[in-house]
C-alpha positions in Angstrom: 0.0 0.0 0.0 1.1 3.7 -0.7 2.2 5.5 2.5 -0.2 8.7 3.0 1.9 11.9 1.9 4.9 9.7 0.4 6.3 11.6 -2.6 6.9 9.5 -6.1 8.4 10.1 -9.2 5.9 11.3 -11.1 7.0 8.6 -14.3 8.5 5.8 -12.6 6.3 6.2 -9.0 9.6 5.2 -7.4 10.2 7.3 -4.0 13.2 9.1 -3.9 16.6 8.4 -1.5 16.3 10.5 1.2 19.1 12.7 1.0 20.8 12.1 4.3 20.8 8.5 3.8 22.5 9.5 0.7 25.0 11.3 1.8 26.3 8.9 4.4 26.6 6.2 1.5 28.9 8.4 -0.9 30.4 10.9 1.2 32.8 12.2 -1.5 30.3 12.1 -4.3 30.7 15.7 -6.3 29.2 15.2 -9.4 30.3 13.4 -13.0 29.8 9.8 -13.8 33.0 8.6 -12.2 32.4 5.2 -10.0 28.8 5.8 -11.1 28.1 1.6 -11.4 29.0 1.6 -8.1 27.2 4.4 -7.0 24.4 2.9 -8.6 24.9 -0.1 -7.1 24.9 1.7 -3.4 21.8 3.4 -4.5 20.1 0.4 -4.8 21.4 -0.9 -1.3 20.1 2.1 0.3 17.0 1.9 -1.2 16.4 -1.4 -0.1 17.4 -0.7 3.6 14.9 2.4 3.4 11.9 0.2 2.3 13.0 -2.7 5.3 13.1 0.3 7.8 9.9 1.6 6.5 8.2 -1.3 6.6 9.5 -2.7 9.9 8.1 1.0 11.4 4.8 0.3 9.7 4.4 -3.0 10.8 5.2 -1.9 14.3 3.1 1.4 14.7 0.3 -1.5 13.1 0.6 -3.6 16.3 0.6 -1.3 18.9 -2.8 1.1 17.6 -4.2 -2.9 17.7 -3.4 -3.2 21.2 -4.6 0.5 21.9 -7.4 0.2 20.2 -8.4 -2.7 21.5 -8.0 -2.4 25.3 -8.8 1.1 25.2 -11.1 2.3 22.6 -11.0 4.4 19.6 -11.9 7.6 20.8 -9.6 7.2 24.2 -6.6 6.5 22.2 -4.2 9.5 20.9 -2.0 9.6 17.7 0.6 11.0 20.2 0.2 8.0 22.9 0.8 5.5 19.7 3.4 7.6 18.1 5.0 7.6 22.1 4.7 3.4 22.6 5.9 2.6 19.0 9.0 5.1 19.4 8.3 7.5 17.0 7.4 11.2 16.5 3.6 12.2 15.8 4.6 13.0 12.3 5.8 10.1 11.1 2.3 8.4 11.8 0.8 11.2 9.8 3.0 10.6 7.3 2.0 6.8 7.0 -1.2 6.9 8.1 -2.8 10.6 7.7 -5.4 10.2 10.1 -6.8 8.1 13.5 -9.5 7.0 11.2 -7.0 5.8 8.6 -4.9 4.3 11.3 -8.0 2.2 12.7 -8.8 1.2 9.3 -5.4 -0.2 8.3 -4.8 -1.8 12.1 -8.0 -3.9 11.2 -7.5 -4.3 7.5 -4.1 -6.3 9.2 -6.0 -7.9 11.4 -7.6 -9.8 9.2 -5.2 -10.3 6.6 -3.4 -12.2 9.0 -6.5 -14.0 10.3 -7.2 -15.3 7.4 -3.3 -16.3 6.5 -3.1 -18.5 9.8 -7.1 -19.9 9.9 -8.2 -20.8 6.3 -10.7 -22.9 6.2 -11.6 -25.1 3.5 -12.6 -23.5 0.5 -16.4 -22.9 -0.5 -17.1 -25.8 -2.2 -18.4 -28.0 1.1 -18.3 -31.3 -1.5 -15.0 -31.8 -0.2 -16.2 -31.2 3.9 -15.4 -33.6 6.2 -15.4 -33.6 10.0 -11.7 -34.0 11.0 -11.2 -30.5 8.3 -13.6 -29.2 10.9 -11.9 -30.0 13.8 -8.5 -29.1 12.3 -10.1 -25.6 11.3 -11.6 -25.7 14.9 -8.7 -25.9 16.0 -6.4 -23.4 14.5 -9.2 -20.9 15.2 -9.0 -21.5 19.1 -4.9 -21.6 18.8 -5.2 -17.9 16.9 -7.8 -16.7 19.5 -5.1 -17.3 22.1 -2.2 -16.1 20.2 -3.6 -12.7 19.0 -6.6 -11.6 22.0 -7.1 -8.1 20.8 -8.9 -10.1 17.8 -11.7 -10.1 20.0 -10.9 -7.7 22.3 -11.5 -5.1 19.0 -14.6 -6.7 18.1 -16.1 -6.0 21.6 -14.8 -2.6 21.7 -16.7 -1.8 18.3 -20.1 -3.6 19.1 -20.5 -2.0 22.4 -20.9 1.0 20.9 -22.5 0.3 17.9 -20.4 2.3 15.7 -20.3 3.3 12.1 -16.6 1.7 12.3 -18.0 -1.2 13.1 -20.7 -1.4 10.4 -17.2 -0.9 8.0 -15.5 -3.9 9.3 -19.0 -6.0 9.0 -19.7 -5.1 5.0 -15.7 -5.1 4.5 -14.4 -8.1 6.3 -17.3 -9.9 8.5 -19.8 -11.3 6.3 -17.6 -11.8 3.6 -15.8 -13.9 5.9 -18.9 -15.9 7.2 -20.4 -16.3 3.7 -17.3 -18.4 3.1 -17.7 -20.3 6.7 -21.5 -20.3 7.4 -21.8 -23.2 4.3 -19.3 -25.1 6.3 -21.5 -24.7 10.1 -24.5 -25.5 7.9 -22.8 -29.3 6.9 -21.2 -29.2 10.5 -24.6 -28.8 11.9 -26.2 -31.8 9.5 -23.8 -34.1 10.6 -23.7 -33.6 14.4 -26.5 -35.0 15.7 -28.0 -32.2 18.2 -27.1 -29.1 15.9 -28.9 -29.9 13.2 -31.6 -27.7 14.6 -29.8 -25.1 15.3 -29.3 -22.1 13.3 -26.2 -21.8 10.9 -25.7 -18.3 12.1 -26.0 -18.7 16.2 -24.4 -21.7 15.6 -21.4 -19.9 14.4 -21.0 -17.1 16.9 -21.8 -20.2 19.3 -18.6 -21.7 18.2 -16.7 -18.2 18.3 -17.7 -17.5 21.8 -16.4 -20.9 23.4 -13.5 -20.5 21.5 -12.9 -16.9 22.5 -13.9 -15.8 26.0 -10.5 -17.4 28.1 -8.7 -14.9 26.1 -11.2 -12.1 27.0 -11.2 -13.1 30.0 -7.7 -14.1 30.7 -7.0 -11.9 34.3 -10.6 -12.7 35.6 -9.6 -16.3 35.6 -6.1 -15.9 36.7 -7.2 -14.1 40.1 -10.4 -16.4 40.2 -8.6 -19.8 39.6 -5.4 -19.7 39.3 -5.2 -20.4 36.1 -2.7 -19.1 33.4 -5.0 -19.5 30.4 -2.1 -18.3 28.0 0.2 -21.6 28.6 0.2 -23.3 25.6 -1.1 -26.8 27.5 -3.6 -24.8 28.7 -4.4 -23.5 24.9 -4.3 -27.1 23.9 -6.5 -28.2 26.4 -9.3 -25.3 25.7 -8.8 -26.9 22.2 -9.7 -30.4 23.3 -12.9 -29.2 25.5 -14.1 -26.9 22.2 -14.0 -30.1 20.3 -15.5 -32.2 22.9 -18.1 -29.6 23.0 -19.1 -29.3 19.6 -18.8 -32.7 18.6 -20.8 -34.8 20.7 
């Protein structure tokens, strides 16, 4: 994606070297074609490290507005307090970004990019379903609630407060998502005796909520029960019950 306020050449739509970064790689460059290969060459080294660097601060300034914006709320979270955690000065989030809005939209656009990388389920065509892909997918879905909790922890902050934001991320990324899935509850629920009657749609959000609420939940239990629901035997075994749970 193009980074908000990043200039381009207007025919190539290559961004230029910044100049400092130049001028530490050819410190005795003055003009005329002499060791130009090699400058070139440099140019192209710089270039690259520019790109890692800007993509590395990206990336970063990405995962901490998900974990602001998830424990604390759009509105209460500040460009500044991001900019501050990440490291970096308020206008360097401007320049990626442009806005708070923007910044929310791109933290969740991630979000989901990388849910679906690590949970794919099968594909649409449920000729092919069977019911250990279900509990594989199963599965990987609880193991991804426990790795990334502001997943849900997002979602919650949005529906409390029945926000236009959140109407974005249902059109955008939500029901396309469960179109794919709810054919897929639908043959889960036709083969397992007791959910046949259920509906495709509660069933689903049935199977989320199981899956999700230790990782909403994770200091409630700690100080209730003593247990540290974030241990991965402790993931494996919330797997285990999930499955139990659903396939009776």
């Amino acid at each position: 994606m193009r980074r908000h306020g990043a200039r381009r050449d207007r025919y190539t739509g290559v961004e230029p070297i910044d100049p400092e970064m130049f001028r530490i790689a050819f410190p005795d460059a003055k003009g005329g074609d002499r060791g130009l290969p090699q400058r070139r060459t440099k140019m192209q080294t710089v270039r690259l490290a520019q790109q890692d660097r800007s993509e590395q601060t990206r990336a970063a300034i990405l995962g901490i507005a998900l974990e602001q914006f998830s424990t604390r709320g759009f509105d209460a979270v500040s460009l500044r307090e991001i900019a501050d955690t990440a490291g970096v000065n308020h206008a360097m989030i401007r320049y990626y970004f442009g806005s708070k809005e923007n910044l929310w939209r791109e933290s969740v656009a991630h979000l989901f990019d990388r849910f679906v990388e690590e949970t794919l389920p099968p594909g649409p065509d449920t000729e092919g379903f069977s019911l250990d892909g279900a509990k594989e997918y199963v599965r990987s879905y609880v193991r991804y609630c426990a790795r990334h909790p502001e997943h849900a922890r997002l979602m919650m902050q949005e529906a409390n407060r029945d926000s236009e934001r959140l109407k974005w991320m249902a059109e955008k990324f939500i029901r396309p998502r469960h179109d794919r899935t709810i054919p897929l509850v639908k043959q889960l629920g036709a083969l397992t005796p007791g959910l046949e009657r259920i509906d495709a749609v509660m069933l689903l959000y049935m199977i989320t909520a199981i899956a999700q609420v230790p990782y909403l939940l994770t200091s409630e239990i700690k100080y209730a029960h003593g247990i540290q629901v974030m241990h991965e035997k402790t993931v494996e075994a919330h797997c285990d019950a999930v499955l139990a749970f659903i396939f009776r």
